[in-house]
C-alpha positions, -999 to +999 in steps of 0.1 A: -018-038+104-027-060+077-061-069+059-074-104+041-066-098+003-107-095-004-106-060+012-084-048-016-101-069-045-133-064-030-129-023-029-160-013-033-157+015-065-183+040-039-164+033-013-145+078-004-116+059+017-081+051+005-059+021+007-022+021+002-012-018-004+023-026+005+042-049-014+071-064+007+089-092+014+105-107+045+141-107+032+137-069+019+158-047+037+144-014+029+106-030+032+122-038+070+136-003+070+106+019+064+080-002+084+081+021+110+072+047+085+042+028+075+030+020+110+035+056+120+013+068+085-014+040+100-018+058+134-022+094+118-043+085+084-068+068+098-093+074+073-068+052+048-067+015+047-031+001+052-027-035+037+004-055+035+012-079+007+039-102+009+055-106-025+064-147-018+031-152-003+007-138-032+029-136-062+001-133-082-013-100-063+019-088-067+017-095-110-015-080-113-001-048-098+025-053-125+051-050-089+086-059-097+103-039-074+098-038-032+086-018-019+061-008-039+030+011-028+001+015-045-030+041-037-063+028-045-093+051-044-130+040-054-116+009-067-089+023-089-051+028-088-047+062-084-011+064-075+027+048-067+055+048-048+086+022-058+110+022-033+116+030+002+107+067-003+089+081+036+085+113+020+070+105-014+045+085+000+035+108+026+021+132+001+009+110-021-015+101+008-022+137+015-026+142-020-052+123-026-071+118+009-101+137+007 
């Protein structure tokens, strides 16, 4: 998992697929906690883009998205937020990203 930071500013606004962007950070204990969530949510949605962002790393990704809080999530589609999780919530995103896959 992971992507260059391009593939989210460079969404094309055409483009049908979604991308969930996870903000985290390495000394985050619930980003650590639901990872497995988010690799498991990789391996069935595979129509959605899954890109990590690392808070410390890209600080000023992380203000753009107005994130102040990990982890965040947020669901881009055609090139525009469409949605958010804050917090470590499995379920919420899950339908979030059924919500708004097709």
């Amino acid at each position: 998992m992971g992507a260059h930071v391009s593939t989210v500013n460079g969404a094309s606004p055409t483009r049908k697929g979604q991308i969930v962007i996870d903000f985290t950070a390495s000394w985050c204990g619930p980003c650590q906690n639901i990872q497995p969530a988010i690799d498991e949510f990789a391996e069935i949605y595979t129509d959605v883009d899954f890109v990590k962002i690392d808070v410390d790393e890209l600080d000023a990704v992380a203000k753009e998205f107005g994130v102040q809080t990990m982890p965040t999530f947020i669901l881009i589609k055609r090139g525009k937020e469409i949605d958010k999780v804050v917090g470590a919530k499995k379920e919420d995103l899950r339908k979030k990203i059924e919500q708004h896959r097709f």
